[in-house]
N, CA, C and O atoms as a DFTB+ gen file, in Angstrom:
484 C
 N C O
     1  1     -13.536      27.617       4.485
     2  2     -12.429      27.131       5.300
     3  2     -11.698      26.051       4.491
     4  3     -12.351      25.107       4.048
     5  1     -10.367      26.142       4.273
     6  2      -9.701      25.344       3.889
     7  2      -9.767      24.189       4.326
     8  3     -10.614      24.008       5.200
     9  1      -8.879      22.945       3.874
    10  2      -8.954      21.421       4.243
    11  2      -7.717      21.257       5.792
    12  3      -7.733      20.601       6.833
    13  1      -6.864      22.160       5.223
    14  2      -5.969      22.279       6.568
    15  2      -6.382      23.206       7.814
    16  3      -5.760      23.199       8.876
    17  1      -7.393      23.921       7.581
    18  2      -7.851      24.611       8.853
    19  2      -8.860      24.033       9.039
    20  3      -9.379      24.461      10.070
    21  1      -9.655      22.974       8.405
    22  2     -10.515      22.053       8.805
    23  2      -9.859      20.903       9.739
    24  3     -10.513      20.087      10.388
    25  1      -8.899      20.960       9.704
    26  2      -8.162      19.347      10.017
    27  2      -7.533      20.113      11.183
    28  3      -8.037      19.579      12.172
    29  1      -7.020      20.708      11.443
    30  2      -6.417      21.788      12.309
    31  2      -7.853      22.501      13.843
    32  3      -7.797      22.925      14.997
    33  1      -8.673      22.279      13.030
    34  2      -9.943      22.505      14.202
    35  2      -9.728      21.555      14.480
    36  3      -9.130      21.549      15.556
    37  1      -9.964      20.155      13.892
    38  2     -10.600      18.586      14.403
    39  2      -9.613      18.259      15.584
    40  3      -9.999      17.513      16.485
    41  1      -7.994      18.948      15.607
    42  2      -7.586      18.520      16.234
    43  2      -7.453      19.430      17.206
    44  3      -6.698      19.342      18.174
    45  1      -8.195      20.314      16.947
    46  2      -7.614      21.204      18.367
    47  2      -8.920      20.814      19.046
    48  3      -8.691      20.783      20.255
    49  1     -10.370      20.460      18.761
    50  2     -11.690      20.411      19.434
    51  2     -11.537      18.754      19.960
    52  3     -12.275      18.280      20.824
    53  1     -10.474      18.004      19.292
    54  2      -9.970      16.972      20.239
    55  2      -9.161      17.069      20.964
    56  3      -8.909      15.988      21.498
    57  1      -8.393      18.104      21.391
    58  2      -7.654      18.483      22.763
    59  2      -6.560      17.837      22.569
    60  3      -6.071      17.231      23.523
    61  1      -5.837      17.815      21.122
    62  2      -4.871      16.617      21.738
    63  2      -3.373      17.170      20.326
    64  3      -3.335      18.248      19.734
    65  1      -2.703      16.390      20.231
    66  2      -1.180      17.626      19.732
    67  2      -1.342      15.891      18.562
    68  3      -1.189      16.159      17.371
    69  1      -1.498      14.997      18.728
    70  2      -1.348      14.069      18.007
    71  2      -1.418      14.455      16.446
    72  3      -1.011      13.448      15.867
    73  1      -1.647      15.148      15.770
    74  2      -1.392      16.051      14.950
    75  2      -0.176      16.621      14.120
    76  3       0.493      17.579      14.508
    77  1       0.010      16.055      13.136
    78  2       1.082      16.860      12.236
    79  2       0.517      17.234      11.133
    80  3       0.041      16.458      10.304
    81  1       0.535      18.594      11.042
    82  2      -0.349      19.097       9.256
    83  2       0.355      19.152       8.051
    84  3       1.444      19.648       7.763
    85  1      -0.606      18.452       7.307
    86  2       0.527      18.914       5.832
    87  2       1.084      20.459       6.415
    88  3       2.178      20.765       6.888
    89  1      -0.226      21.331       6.153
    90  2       0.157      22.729       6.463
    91  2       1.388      22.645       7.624
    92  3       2.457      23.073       7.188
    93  1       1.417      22.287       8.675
    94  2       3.000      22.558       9.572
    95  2       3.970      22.058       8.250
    96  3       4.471      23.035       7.694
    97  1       4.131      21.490       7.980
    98  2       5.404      20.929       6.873
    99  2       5.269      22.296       5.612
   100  3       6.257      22.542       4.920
   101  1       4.137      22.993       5.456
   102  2       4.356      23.640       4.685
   103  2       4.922      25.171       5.402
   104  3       5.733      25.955       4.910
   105  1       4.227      25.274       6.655
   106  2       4.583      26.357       7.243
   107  2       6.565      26.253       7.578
   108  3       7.115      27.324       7.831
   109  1       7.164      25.370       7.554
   110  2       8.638      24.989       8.151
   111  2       8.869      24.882       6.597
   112  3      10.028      25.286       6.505
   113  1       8.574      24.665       5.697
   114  2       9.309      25.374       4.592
   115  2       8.977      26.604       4.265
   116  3       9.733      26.887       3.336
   117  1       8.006      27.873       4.571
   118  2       8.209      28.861       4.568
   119  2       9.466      29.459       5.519
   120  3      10.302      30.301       5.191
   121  1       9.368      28.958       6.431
   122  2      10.395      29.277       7.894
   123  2      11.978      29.332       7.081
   124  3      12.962      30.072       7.103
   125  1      11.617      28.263       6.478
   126  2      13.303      27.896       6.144
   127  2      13.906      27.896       4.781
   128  3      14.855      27.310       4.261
   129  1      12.932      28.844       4.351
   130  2      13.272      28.774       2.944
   131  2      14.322      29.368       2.366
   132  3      14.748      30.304       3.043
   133  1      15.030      29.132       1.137
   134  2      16.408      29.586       1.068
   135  2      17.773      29.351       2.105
   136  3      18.888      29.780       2.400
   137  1      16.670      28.243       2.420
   138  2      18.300      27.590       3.909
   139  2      18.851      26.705       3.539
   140  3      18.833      26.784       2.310
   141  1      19.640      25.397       4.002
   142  2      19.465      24.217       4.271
   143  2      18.667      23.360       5.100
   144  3      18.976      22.258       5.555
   145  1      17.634      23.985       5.233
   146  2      16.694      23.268       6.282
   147  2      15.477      23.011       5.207
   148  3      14.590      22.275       5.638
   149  1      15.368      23.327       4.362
   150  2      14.507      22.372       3.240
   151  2      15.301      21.749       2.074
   152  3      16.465      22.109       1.898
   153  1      14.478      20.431       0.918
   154  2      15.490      19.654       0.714
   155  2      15.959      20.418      -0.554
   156  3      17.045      20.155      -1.071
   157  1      15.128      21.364      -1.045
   158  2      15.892      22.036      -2.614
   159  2      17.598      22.432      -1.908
   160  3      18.620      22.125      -2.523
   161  1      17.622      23.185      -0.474
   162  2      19.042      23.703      -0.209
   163  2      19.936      22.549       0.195
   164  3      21.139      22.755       0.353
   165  1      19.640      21.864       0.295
   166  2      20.534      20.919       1.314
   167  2      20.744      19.462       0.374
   168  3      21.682      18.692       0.581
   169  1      19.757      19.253      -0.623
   170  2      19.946      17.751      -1.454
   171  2      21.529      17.982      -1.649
   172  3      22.335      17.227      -1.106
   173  1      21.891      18.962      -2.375
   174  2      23.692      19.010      -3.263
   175  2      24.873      18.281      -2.297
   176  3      25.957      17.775      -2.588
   177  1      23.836      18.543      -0.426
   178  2      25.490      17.937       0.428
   179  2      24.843      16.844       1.352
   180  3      25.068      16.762       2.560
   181  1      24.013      16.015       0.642
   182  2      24.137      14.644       1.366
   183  2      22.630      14.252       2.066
   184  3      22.308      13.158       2.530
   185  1      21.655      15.732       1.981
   186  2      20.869      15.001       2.967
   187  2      19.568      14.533       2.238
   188  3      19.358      15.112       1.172
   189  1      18.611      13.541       2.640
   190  2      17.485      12.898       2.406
   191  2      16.414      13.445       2.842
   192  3      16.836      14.204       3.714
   193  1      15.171      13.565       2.796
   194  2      13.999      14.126       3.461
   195  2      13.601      12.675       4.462
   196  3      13.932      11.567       4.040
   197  1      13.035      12.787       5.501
   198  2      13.136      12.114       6.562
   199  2      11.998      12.597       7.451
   200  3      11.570      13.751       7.490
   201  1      11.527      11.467       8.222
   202  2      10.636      11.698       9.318
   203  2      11.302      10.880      10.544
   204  3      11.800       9.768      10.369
   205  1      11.266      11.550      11.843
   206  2      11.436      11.141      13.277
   207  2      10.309      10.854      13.637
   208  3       9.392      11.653      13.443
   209  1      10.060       9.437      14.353
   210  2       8.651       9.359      15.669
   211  2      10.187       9.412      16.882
   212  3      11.152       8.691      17.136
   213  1       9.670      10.627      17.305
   214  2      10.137      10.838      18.759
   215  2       9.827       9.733      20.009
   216  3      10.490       9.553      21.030
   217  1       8.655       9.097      19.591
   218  2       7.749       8.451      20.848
   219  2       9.117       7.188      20.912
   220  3       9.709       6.826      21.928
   221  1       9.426       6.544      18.995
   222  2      10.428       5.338      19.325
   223  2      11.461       5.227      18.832
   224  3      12.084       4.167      18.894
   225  1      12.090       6.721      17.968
   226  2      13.379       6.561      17.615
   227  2      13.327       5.992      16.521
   228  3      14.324       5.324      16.246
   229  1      12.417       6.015      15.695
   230  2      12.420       4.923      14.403
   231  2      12.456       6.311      13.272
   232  3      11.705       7.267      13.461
   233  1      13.049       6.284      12.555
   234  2      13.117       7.016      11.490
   235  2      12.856       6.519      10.005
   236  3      13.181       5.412       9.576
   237  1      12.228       7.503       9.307
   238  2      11.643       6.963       8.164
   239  2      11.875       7.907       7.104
   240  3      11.428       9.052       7.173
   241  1      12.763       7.360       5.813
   242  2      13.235       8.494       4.733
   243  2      11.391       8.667       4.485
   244  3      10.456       8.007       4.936
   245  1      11.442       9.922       3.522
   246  2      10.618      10.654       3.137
   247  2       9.996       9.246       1.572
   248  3      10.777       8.476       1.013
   249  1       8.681       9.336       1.313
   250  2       9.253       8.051      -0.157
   251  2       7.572       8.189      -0.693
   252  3       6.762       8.462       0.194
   253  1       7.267       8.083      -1.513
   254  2       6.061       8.405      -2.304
   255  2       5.173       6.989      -1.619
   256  3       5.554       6.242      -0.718
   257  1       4.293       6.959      -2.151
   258  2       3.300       6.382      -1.932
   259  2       3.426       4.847      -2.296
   260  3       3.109       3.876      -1.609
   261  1       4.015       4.898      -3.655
   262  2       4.819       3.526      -4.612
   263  2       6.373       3.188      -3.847
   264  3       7.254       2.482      -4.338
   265  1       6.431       3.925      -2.467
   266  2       7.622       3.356      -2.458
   267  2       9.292       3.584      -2.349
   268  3      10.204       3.106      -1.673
   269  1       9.164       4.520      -3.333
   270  2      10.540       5.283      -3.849
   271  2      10.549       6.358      -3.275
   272  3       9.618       7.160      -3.221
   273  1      11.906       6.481      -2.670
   274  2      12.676       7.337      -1.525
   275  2      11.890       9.074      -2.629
   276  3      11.909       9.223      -3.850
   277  1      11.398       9.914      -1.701
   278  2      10.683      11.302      -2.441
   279  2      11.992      12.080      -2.309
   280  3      13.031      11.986      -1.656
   281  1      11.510      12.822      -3.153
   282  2      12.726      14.248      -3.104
   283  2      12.493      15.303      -2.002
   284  3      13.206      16.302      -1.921
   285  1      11.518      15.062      -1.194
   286  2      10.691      16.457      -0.566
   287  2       9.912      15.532       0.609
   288  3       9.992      14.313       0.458
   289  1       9.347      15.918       1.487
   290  2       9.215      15.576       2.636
   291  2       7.199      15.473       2.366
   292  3       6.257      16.256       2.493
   293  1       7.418      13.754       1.870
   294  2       5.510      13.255       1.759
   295  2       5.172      12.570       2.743
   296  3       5.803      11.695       3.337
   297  1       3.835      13.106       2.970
   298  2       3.335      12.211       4.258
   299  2       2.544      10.914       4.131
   300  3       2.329      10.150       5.072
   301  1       2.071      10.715       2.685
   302  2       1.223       9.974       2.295
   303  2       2.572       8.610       2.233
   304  3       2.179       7.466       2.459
   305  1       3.707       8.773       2.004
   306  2       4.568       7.435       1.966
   307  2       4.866       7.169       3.202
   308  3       6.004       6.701       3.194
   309  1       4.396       7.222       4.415
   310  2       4.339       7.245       6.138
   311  2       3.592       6.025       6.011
   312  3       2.575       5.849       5.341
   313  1       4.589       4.699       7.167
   314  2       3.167       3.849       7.250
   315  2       1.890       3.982       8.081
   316  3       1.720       4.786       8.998
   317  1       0.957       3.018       7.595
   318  2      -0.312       3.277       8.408
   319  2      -0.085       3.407       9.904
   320  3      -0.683       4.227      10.602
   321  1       0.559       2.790      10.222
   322  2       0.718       3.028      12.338
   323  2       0.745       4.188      11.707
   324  3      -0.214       4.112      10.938
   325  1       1.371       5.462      11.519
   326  2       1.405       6.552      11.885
   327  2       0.553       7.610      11.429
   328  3       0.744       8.805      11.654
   329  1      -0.451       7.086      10.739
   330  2      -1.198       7.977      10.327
   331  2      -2.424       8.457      11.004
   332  3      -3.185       7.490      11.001
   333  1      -2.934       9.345      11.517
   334  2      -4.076       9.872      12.106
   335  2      -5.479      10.031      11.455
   336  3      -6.460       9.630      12.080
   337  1      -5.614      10.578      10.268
   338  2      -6.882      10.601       9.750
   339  2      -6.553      10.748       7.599
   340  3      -5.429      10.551       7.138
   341  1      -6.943      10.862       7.310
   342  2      -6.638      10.590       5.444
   343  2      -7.787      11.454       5.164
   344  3      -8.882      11.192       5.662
   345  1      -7.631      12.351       4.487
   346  2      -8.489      12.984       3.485
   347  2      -9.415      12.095       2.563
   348  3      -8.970      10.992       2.247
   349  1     -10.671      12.474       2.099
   350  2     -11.561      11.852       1.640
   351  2     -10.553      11.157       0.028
   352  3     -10.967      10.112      -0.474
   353  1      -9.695      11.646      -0.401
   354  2      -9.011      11.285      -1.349
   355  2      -8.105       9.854      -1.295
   356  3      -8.045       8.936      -2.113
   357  1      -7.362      10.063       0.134
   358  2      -7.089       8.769       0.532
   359  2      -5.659       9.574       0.888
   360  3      -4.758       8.900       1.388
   361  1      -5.422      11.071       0.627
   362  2      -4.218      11.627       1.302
   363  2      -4.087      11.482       2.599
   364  3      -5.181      11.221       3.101
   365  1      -3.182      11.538       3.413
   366  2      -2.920      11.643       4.440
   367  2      -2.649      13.408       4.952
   368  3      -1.947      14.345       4.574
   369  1      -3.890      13.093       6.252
   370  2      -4.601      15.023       6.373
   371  2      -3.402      14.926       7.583
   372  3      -2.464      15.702       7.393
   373  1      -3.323      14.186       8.642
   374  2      -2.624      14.454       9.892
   375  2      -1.726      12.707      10.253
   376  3      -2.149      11.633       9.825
   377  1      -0.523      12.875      11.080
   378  2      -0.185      11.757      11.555
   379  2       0.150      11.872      13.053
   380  3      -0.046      12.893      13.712
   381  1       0.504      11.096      13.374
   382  2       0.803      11.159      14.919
   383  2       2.136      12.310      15.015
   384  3       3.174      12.341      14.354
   385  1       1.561      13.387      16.312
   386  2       2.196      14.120      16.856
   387  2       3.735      14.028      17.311
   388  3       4.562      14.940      17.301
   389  1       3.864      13.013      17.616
   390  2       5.639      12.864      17.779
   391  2       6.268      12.833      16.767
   392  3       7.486      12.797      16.939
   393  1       5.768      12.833      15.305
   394  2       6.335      12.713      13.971
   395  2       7.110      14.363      13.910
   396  3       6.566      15.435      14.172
   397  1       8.236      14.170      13.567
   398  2       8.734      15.497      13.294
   399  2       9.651      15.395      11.810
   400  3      10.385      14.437      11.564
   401  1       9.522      16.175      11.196
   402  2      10.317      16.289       9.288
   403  2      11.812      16.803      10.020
   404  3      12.055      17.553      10.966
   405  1      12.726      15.949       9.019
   406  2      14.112      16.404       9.162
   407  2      14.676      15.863       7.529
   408  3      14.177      15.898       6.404
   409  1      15.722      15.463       7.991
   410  2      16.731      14.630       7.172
   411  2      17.494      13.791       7.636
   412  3      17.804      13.806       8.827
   413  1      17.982      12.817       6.712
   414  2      18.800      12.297       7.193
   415  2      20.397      12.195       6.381
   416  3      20.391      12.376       5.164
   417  1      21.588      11.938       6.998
   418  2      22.653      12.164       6.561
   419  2      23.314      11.491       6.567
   420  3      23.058      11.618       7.764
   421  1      24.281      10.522       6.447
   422  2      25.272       9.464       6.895
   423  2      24.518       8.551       7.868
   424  3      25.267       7.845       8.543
   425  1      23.247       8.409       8.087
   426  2      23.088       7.479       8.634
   427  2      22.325       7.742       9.878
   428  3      21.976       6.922      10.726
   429  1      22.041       9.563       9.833
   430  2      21.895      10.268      11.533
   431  2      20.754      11.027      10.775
   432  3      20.646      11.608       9.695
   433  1      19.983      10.755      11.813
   434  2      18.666      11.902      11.551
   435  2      18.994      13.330      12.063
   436  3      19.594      13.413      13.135
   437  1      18.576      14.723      11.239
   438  2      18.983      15.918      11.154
   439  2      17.749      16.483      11.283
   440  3      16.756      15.933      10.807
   441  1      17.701      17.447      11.833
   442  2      16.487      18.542      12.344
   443  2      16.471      19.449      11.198
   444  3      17.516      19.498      10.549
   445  1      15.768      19.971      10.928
   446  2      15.985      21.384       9.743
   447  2      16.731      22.446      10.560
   448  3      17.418      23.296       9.993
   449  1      16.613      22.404      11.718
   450  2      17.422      23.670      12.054
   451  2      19.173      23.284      12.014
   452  3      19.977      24.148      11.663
   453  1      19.602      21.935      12.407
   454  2      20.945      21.074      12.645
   455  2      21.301      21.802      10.635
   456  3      22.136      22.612      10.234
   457  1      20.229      21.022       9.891
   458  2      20.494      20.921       8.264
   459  2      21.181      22.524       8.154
   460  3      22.367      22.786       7.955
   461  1      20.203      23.359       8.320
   462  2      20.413      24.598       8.121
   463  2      21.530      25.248       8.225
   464  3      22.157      25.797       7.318
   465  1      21.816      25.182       9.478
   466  2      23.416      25.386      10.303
   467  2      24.488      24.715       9.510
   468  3      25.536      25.257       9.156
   469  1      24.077      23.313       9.229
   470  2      25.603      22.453       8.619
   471  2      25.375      23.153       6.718
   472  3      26.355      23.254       5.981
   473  1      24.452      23.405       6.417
   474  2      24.388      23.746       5.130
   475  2      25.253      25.594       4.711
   476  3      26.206      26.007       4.049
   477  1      24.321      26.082       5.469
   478  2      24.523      27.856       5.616
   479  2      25.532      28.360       6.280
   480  3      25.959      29.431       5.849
   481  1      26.424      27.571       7.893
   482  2      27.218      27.921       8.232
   483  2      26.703      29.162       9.091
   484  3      27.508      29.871       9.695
């Protein structure tokens, strides 16, 4: 069993959605691949990789670990409030469930599906 279907039990045998998987972020770039809803299609017209907490409206560009804004949507540059559990490595396996991946654009947080649409038309 993989590390993401390990982490993916833990949270389903805890009954609870608090949960965001690397794997979901990887599964929504399969979804959207060749769109503007991931950041290879969409960097050329403006947008940033980005995280929403739904719970407070606080948005957070995407940014490595050191800091610096990422090209691609990392979970390990998320602060600690939002993190749920870390891989024995010190990655970050899951974060809190209201966390959702977008972008951001002029200043406005963007959904991958919003990106997609304003990118693809």
């Amino acid at each position: 069993m993989n590390i993401f279907a390990v982490v993916a039990h833990r949270c389903a045998a805890a009954r609870t959605a608090q949960c965001l998987l690397k794997a979901v972020l990887v599964e929504q770039n399969r979804r959207f691949l060749r769109t503007g809803g991931v950041s290879v299609g969409n960097r050329g017209h403006g947008f940033h990789p980005a995280f929403v907490d739904r719970e407070t409206g606080t948005v957070y560009i995407a940014r490595f670990t050191d800091g610096r804004p990422a090209p691609m949507h990392i979970l390990d540059g998320l602060p600690a409030k939002l993190v749920v559990e870390r891989l024995p490595s010190g990655h970050v396996a899951t974060v809190k469930g209201s966390i959702e991946a977008g972008f951001v654009k002029d200043g406005n947080f963007i959904t991958r599906e919003e990106a997609a649409a304003a990118v693809d038309g």
